[in-house]
Each structure stands twice: as C-alpha cells, then as structure tokens.
C-alpha positions in Angstrom: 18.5 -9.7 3.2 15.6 -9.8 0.9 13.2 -6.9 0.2 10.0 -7.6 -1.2 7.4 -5.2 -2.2 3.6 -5.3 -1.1 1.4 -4.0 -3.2 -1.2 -1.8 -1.1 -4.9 -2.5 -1.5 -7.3 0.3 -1.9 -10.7 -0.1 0.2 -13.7 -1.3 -1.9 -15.4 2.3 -2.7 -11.4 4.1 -3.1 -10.3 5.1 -6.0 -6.4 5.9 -6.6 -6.5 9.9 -7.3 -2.9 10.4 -7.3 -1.0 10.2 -10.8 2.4 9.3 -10.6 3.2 10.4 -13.8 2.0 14.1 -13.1 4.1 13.8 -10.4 7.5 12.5 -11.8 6.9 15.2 -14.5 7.4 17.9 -11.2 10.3 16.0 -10.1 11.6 16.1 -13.2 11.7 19.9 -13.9 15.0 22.0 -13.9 14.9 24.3 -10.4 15.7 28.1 -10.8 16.8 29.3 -7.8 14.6 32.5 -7.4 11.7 30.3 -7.6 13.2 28.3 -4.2 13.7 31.8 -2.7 10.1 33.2 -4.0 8.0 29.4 -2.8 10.1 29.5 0.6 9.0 33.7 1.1 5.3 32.1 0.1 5.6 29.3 2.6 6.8 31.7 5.3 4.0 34.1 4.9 1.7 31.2 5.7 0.2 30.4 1.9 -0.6 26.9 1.1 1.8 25.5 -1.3 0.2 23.4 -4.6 2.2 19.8 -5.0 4.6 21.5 -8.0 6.1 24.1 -5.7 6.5 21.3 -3.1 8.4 19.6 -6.0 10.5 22.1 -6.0 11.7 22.6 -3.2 12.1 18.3 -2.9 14.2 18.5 -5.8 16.5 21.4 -4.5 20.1 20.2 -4.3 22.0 23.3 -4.4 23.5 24.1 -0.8 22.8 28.1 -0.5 18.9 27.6 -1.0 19.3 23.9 0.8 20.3 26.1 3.8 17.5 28.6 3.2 15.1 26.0 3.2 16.5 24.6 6.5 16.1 28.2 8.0 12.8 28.7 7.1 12.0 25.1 8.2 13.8 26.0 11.2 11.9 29.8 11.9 
C-alpha cells in the first residue's frame, strides 16, 4: 500500500503562523522531571499552558511521570 502526501492549501488571505522549526527546537530539549511534575501541578490548577511546556510533557517518556500525566489527565 502506497502513502502519498498532500500538501494542504492555505486559503487566499492565510498566512502559515506556525514555525516548525521553533517547534522541533521544544521537542528537541532534554526533559527534567521536576519540570513534568511542576507543568502537570500548573495544568491541574487550571493555568493555560504555552506550546514549550506542552512539549514537554509530549516528549515525556519516563514511566513514573508518564503515569503522573495519565493521573492528572485522568482527575
């Protein structure tokens, strides 16, 4: 099976505001696991999250704070 990839057309008057390199440079970044805990306690008291603490918690792989994020997600 062959997967081909569209290319997605903006509308006439959009403009593409979202830089995939700034982004790749969050997921890129080395996680420190009281920054999971500290963005989850943020998250759970109801403060908006910017994109870079989102990254961080995307790029979380280790299980203890994998589960923490489940929890909270879960509460």
């Amino acid at each position: 099976m062959s997967t081909t990839r569209r290319e997605h057309q903006l509308s006439e008057n959009a403009h593409d505001f979202i830089d995939d390199a700034v982004l790749t440079s969050y997921l890129d970044q080395p996680v420190d696991a009281g920054q999971v805990r500290d963005i989850i306690a943020k998250s759970m008291a109801k403060q908006p999250l910017e994109v870079a603490e989102a990254a961080v918690l995307v790029n979380t792989t280790q299980r203890d704070l994998v589960e923490s994020l489940f929890e909270a997600a879960r509460s």
